[in-house]
N, C-alpha and C positions, 0 to 999 in steps of 0.2 A: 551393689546389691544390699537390700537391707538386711540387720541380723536374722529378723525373722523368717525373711523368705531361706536364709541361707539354709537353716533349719527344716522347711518345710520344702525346699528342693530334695535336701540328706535322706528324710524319712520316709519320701515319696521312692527310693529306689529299695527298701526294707519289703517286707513279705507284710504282709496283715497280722498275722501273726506277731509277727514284732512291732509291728503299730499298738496291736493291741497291748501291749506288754508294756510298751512307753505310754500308754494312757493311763493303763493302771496304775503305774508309779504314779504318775500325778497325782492320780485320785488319791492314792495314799498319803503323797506328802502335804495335799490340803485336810485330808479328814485327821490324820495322825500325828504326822510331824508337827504342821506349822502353831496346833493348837498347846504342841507341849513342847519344845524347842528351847522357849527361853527359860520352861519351868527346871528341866533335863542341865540349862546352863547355872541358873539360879543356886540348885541343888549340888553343881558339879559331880554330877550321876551318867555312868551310860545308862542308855536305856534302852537294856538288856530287854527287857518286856517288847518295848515295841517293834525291835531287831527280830529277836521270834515271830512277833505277830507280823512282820511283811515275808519272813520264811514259809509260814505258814499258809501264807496269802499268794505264793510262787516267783516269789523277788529274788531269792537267792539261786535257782535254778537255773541262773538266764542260758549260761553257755553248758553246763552239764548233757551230757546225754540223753539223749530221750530214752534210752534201755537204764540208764541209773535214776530215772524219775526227772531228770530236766527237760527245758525246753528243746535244749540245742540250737541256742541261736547263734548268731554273729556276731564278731567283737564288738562292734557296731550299733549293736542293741546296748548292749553291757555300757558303755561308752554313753549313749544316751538318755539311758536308766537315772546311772550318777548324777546326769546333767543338771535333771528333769529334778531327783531329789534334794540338790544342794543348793536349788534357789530355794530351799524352805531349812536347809541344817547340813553347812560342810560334814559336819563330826560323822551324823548319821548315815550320810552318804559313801563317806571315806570308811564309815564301820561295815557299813552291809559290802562295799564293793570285794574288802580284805576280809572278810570272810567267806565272801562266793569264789574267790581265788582257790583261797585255802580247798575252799570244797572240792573244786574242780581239780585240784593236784594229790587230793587223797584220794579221788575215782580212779587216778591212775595208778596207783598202790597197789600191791599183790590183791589177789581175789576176797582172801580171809578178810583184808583190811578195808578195803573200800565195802565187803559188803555189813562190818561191823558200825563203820562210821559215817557213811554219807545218808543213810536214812535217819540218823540223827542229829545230823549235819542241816542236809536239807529242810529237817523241819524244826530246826533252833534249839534243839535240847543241847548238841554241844555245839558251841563257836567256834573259829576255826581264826586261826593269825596267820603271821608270817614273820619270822625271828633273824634277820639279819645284821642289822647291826648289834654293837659292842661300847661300851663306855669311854673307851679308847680308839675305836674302830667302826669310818661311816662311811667312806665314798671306797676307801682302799678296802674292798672285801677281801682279795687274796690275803690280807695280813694279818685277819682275825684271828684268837687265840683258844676260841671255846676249844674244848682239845676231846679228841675221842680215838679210846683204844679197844680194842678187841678184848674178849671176856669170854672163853670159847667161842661157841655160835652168837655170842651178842655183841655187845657194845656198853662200855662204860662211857658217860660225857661227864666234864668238869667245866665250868664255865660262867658267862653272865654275859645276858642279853639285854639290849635297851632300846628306847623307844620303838616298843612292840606297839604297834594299833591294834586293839583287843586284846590286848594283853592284861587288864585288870579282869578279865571274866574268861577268855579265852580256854577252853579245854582239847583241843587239838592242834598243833605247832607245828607247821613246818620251818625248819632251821637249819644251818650251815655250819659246820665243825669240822675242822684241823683234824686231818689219823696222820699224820706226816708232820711235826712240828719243824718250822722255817719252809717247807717245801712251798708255800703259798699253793696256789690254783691247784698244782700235780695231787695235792693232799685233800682239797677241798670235797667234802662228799654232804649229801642231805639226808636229815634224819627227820620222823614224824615224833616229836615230844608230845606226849599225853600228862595233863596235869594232874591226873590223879591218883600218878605211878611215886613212887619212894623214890625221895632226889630231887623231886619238882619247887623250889620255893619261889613263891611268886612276892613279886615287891609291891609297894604301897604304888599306887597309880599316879602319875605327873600331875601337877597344878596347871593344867593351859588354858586358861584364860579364852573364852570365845568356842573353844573348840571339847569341853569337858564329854560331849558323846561319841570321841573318838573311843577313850578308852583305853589312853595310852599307858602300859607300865612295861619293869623289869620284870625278869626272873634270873636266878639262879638254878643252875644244876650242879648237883654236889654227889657225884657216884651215883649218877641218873642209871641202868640198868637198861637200855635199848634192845629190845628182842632185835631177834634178825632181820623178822620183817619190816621194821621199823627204817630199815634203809632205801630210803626213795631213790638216791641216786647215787652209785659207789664212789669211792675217791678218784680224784681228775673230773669228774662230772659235773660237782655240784654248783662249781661259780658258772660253768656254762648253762646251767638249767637257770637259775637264779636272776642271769643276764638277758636271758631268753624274754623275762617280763617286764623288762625295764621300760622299751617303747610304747608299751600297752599301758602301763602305769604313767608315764610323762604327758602320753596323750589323753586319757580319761582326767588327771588333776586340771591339767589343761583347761578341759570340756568343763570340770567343774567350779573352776574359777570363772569362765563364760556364765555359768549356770546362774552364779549369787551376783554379779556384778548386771545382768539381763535381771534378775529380780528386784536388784539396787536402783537402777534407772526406773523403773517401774514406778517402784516407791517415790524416788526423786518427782521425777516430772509431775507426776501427778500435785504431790502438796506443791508444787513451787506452780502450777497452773491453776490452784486453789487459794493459795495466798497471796494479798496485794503487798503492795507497799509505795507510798506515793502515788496513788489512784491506778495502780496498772497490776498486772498480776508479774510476780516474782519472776516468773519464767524468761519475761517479755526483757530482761537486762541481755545485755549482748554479751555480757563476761560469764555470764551463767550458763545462758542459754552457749556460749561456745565450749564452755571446759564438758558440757552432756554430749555434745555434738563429739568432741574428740574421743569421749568415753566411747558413745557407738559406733564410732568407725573402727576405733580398737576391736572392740566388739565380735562386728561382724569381721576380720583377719584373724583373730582368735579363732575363731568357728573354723573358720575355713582351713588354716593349718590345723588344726587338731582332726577334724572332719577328714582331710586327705591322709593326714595319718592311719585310720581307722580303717578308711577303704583299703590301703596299702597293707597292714595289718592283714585283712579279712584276705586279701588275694596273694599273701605270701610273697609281697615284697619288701625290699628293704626300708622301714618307717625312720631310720637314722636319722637325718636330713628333720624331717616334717614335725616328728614328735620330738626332737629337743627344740627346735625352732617354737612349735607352740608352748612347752613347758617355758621357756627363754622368756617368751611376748605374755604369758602369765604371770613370772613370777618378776618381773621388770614395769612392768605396763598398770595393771590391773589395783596392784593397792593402791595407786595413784588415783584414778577413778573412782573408785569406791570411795576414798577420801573426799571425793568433789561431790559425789551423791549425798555423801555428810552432809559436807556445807552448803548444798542445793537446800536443804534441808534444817537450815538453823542449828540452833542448839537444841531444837527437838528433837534430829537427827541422833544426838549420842541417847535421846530413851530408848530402854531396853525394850518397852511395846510397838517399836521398829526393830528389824532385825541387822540394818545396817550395819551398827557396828560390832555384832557378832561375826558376821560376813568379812568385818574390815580387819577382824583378830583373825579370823580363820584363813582370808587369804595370805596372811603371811605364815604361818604353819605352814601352808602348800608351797610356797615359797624353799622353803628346805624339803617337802618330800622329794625321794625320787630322784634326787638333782636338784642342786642349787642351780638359782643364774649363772653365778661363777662356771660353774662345773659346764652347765650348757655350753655355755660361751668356749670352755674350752676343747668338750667335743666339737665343736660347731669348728672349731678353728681349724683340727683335726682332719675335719672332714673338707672343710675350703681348700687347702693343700693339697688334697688329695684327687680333688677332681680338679683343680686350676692348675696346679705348677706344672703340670707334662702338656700342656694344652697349647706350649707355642704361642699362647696371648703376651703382647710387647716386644719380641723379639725382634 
């Protein structure tokens, strides 16, 4: 099956509703993104403006509530939101999805809380992250050290948080900290960090190359002061809430590695069916013409695990299995192709008035979110074991 049909099977089982919703992102990422993308990387700038301006436009709302001002859609939508944005700017797409998360996990906040911050949420005045990792601490979350204690009814936190997405502009934080120091998991609880409480310092933003509208930086908390309500999830909860998102994150990167690499080919074939060489057009070489064929059968397998992830996702079953498999076949497969889109593409290929090789930095940034390959490969092994060794196969 071709990628495209793959795609327009998926969409065709969505509501109108979220048809509609996946068109608008398009339209946004041709009128908006694509015309300032490389300006946004040139500058090494989020671009903060245009992130409000698709909040604005009902981009961030996808899975909120329709009683909190969202659409209420399905993971599904959300998943092919990203897709749809990252063939025109991983960063930008990776920045709106980690701030519609955010949003969607401060709706479920006490009442004061959600109804202080998702109407400003929703419509881009404050951004919204998500703070788990540690400069010492990335896949082993139980072992992180941001540390938090009690302070009557609050909470004091001591700490430092690293590659935060939205973290250079970011003004609402969901994050992970230690009340039980060594206890790992038993201790782990979540806190909503607000950056423009006393205790907040936020750090200079990361140099990434390809990907600068992610918008990635530190902070520190230094006798941060956390109100009560500020506790999303009490201790022993928080690594399970945390983990809760991991599949939905493996399969959307997933989706948006499909997303720039279906934009990549685009690119590719076109100029290589426009340029000769030797009286014949470029395309017409059988070494070329097979390294795009391999690209698009990856492609569309990519689609397709990420895609079953999402329906699994949406019907509350277990996406284990399907979303490290597509995050795996992403983060293994995929720079490799984009690389061949390069060289479909000469050395015109690396101009920045192509987006190729932004696509070809960004996918390896995706590469470490979420899970490395490595890490895949080791749930994945995890998981082989688990459903082969009692199965009496070879005996």
């Amino acid at each position: 099956m071709a990628a495209a049909e793959i795609v327009a099977e998926f969409d065709a089982r969505l509501s109108p509703r979220e048809r509609d919703l996946i068109e608008q992102a398009q339209a946004f990422g041709r009128r908006v993104i694509e015309p300032a993308a490389q300006q946004w990387e040139h500058d090494r700038r989020h671009p903060t403006e245009a992130l409000r301006r698709a909040c604005q436009e009902g981009l961030a709302g996808i899975e909120l509530p329709t009683a909190r001002g969202g659409h209420g859609c399905r993971f599904s939508t959300t998943l092919r939101i990203v897709e749809e944005l990252a063939r025109f700017d991983f960063g930008f797409a990776f920045s709106l999805v980690n701030h519609h998360n955010a949003l969607v996990r401060v709706a479920r906040a006490t009442p004061a809380v959600a109804e202080r911050l998702v109407p400003r949420m929703l419509n881009g005045e404050v951004i919204g992250a998500t703070a788990l990792t540690e400069p010492d601490h990335g896949s082993d979350l139980a072992a992180l050290t941001t540390a938090a204690r009690p302070a009557g009814d609050d909470w004091l936190l001591d700490g430092e948080k690293a590659w935060v997405t939205n973290g250079a502009v970011a003004g609402a934080i969901v994050t992970l900290a230690q009340t039980e120091p060594g206890s790992r998991q038993r201790g782990l609880a979540t806190f909503l960090i607000e950056a423009d409480r006393a205790g907040f310092v936020r750090q200079v933003p990361y140099e990434l190359p390809g990907a600068h509208a992610i918008g990635v930086a530190g902070f520190q908390l230094v006798s941060y002061r956390a109100p009560a309500e500020a506790l999303l999830e009490p201790p022993g909860a928080g690594l399970k809430a945390a983990l809760e998102g991991i599949n939905r994150a493996r399969a959307y990167v997933a989706a948006m590695c499909a997303g720039m690499l279906d934009a990549a080919l685009d690119h590719a074939v076109r100029y290589a069916s426009r340029r000769t060489a030797f009286g014949r057009p470029v395309i017409e070489f059988q070494g070329l013409q097979w390294s795009l064929v391999d690209a698009d059968t990856d492609l569309a397998a990519l689609r397709l695990l990420a895609y079953r992830a999402a329906q699994q996702i949406d019907a509350g079953d277990d996406a284990d299995v399907s979303a490290a498999q597509a995050k795996k076949l992403a983060g293994s497969r995929v720079l490799g192709h984009l690389a061949a889109c390069v060289q479909a593409m000469g050395a015109n290929g690396l101009r920045a008035d192509h987006p190729l090789m932004r696509h070809l930095n960004a996918c390896k940034i995706a590469a470490f979110t979420d899970g490395t390959t490595e890490m895949m490969n080791e749930r994945l092994g995890k998981l082989l074991v688990r459903r082969r060794a009692g199965n009496g196969a070879g005996d």
